[in-house]
C-alpha positions as CSV (number, residue, x, y, z in Angstrom):
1,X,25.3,7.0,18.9
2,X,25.6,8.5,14.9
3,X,27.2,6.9,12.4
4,X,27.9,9.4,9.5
5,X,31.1,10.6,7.4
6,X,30.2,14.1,7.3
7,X,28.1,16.5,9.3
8,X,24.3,16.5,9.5
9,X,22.7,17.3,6.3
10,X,19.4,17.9,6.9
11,X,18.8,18.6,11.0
12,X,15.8,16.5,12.8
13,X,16.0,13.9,10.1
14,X,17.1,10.4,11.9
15,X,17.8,7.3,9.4
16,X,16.3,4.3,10.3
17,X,17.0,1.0,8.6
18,X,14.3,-1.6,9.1
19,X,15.7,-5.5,9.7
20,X,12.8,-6.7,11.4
21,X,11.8,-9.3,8.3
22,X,11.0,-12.7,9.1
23,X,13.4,-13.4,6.0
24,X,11.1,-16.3,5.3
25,X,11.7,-16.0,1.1
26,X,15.8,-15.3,1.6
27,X,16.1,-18.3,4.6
28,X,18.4,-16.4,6.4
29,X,19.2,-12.6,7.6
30,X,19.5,-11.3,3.9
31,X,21.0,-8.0,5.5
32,X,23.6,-9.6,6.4
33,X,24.4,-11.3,2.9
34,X,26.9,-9.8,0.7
35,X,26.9,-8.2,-2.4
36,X,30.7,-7.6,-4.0
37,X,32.3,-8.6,-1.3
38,X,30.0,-6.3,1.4
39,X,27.1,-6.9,3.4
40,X,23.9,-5.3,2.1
41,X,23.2,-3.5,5.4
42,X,26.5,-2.5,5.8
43,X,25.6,-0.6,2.1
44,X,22.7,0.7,3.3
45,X,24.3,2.1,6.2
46,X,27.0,3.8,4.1
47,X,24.4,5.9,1.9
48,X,22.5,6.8,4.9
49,X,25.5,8.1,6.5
50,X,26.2,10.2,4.1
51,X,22.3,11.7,4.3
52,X,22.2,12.2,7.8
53,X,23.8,12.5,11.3
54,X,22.5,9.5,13.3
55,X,21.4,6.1,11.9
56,X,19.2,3.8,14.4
57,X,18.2,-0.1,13.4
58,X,14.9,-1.6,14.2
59,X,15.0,-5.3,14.3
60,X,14.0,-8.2,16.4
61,X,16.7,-9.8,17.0
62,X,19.1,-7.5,18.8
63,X,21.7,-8.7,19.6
64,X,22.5,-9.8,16.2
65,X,21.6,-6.2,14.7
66,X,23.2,-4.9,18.2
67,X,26.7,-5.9,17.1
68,X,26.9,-4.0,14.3
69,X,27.3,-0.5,16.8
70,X,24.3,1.1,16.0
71,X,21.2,1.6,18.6
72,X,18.7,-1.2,17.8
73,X,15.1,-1.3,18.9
74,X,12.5,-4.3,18.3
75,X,9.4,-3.6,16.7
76,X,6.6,-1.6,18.8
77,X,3.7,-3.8,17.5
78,X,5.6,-7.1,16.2
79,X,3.8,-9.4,13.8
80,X,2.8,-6.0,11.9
81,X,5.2,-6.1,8.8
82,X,6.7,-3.4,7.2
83,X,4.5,-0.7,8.6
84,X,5.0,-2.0,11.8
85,X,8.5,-1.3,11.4
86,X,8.2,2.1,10.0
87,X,5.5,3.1,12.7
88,X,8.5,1.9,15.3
89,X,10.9,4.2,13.6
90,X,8.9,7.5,13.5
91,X,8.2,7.2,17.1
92,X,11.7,6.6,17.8
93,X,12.7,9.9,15.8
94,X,9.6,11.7,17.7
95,X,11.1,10.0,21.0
96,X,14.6,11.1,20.2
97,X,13.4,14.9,19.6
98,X,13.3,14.2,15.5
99,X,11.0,16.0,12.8
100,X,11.4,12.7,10.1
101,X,12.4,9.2,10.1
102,X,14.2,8.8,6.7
103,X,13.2,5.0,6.2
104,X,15.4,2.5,4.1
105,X,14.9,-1.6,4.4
106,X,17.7,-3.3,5.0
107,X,17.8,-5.4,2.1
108,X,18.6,-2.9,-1.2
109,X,22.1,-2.7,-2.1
110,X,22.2,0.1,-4.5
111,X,20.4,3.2,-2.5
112,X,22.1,6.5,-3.3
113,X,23.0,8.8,-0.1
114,X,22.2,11.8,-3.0
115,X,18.3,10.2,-3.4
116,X,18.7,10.2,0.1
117,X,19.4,13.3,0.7
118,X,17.1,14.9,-1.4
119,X,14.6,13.1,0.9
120,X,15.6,14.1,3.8
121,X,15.5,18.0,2.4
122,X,12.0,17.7,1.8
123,X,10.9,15.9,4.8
124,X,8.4,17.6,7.3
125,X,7.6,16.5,10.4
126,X,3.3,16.8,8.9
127,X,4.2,14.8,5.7
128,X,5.5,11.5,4.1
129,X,8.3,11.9,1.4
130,X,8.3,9.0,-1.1
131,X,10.7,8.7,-4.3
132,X,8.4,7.8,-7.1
133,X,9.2,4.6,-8.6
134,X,8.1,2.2,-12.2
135,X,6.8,0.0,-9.9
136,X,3.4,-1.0,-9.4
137,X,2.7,1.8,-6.8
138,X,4.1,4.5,-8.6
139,X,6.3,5.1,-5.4
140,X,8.9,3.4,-3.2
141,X,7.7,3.4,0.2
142,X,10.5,1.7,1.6
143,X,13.0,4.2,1.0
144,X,11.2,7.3,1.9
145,X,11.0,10.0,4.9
146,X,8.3,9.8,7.5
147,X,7.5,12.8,9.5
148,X,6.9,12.0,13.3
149,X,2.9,13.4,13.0
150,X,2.7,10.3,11.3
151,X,2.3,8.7,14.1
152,X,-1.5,8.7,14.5
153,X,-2.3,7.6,11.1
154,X,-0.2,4.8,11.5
155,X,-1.5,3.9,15.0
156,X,-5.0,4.1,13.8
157,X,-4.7,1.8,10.7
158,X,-2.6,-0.9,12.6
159,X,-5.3,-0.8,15.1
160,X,-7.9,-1.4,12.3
161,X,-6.0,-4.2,10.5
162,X,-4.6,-2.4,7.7
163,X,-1.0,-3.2,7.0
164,X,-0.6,-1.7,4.0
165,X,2.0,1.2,4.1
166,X,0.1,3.6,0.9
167,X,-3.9,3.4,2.5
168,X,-2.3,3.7,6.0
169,X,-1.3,7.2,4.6
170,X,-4.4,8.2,2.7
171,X,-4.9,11.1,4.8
172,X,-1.8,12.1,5.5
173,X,0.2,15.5,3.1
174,X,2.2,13.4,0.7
175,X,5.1,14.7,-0.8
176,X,6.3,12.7,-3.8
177,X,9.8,13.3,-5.6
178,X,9.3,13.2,-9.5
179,X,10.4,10.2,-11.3
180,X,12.7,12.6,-13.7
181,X,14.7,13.8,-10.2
182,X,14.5,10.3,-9.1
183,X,16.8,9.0,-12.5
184,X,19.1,11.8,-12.1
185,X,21.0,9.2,-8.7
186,X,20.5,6.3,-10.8
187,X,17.6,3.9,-12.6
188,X,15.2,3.2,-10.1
189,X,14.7,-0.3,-10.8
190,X,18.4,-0.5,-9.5
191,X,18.0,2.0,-6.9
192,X,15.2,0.4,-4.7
193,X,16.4,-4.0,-6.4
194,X,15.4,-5.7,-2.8
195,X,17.0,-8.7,-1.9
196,X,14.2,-11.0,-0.9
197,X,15.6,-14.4,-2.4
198,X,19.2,-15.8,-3.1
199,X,18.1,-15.3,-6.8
200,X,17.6,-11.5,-5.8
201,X,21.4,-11.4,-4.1
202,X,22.7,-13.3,-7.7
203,X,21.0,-10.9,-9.5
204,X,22.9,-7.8,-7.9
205,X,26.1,-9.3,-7.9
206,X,25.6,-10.0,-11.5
207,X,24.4,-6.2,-11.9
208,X,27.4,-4.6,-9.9
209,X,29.3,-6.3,-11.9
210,X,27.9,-5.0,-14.7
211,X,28.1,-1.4,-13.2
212,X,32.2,-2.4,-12.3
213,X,33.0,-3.0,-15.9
214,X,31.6,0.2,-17.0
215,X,32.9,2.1,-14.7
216,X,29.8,3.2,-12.8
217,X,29.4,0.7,-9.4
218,X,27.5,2.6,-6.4
């Protein structure tokens, strides 16, 4: 099943929203909270419809995710975290005959499909793709394309402990967007806000409506 309003922009790239969060800091499905009057995965399933052709869930608790009419797989390795969830998703795009998994978590409200996009154009199925970011890690590894001979690296470091998305990757090609492209779809602090608290989901409601008096809302 696709979900998309336009043709495939990039072929081989499959979206993959991760909603496999314990949601332990929201207390309760944050994806499914709403921001101006939408539920953020429904958001985050617009932008990545208008990336790519098909968009696929990962998350644990499927029937919930399931009646949203998208495929929906649970994680591969639960109790792994976020690079569980990605490692789940680029073996699902390798599975499904995919070069990339273009990644976004199912809790930011303000992606743009054109960040997106841009992505998903330089995705190869032998690198990672990340957006840079002001953020501590330079990068935004939650909203970035994973090519499926990832799979190995990501394997290997699960199987040694290592959780954390950026070392997992050490030694795999890394192709990072500059933070100059990255401004030209929006600020980046806006771009990749995650709602991990109801102070978080305040926040962007008070932000889009910031962005709706000036004319400007994603």
């Amino acid at each position: 099943m696709t979900a998309g309003d336009g043709p495939a922009m990039t072929a081989g790239v499959i979206g993959v929203i991760l909603a496999g969060g314990d949601n332990r800091r929201y207390g309760d499905h944050k994806a499914l909270a709403e921001v101006g009057g939408a539920r953020i995965i429904d958001r985050v399933i617009r932008k990545l419809s208008g990336a790519v052709d098909t968009v696929l869930i990962v998350a644990n608790d499927l029937e919930r995710y399931g009646a949203l009419g998208l495929p929906v797989r649970a994680d591969r390795r639960p109790g792994e975290g976020a690079l569980g969830g990605i490692y789940t998703a680029v073996w699902w795009a390798r599975e499904a005959g995919g070069t990339s998994a273009l990644v976004a978590a199912c809790d930011m409200p303000f992606l743009s499909s054109g960040l997106l996009r841009e992505l998903a154009r330089q995705a190869a199925p032998d690198a990672v793709c990340f957006p840079a970011s002001r953020g501590p890690r330079g990068i935004e590894p939650l909203c970035a394309a994973y090519g499926v001979e990832c799979v190995g690296a990501i394997e290997l470091a699960l199987d040694r402990g290592d959780r954390t998305i950026v070392s997992a990757l050490s030694e795999v090609r890394q192709v990072v967007i500059p933070l100059e492209t990255v401004e030209s779809y929006g600020d980046p602090e806006l771009l990749f806000l995650n709602v991990n608290r109801p102070s978080d989901r305040e926040r962007a409601e008070s932000l889009l409506g910031e962005l709706d008096r000036h004319g400007s809302a994603p």
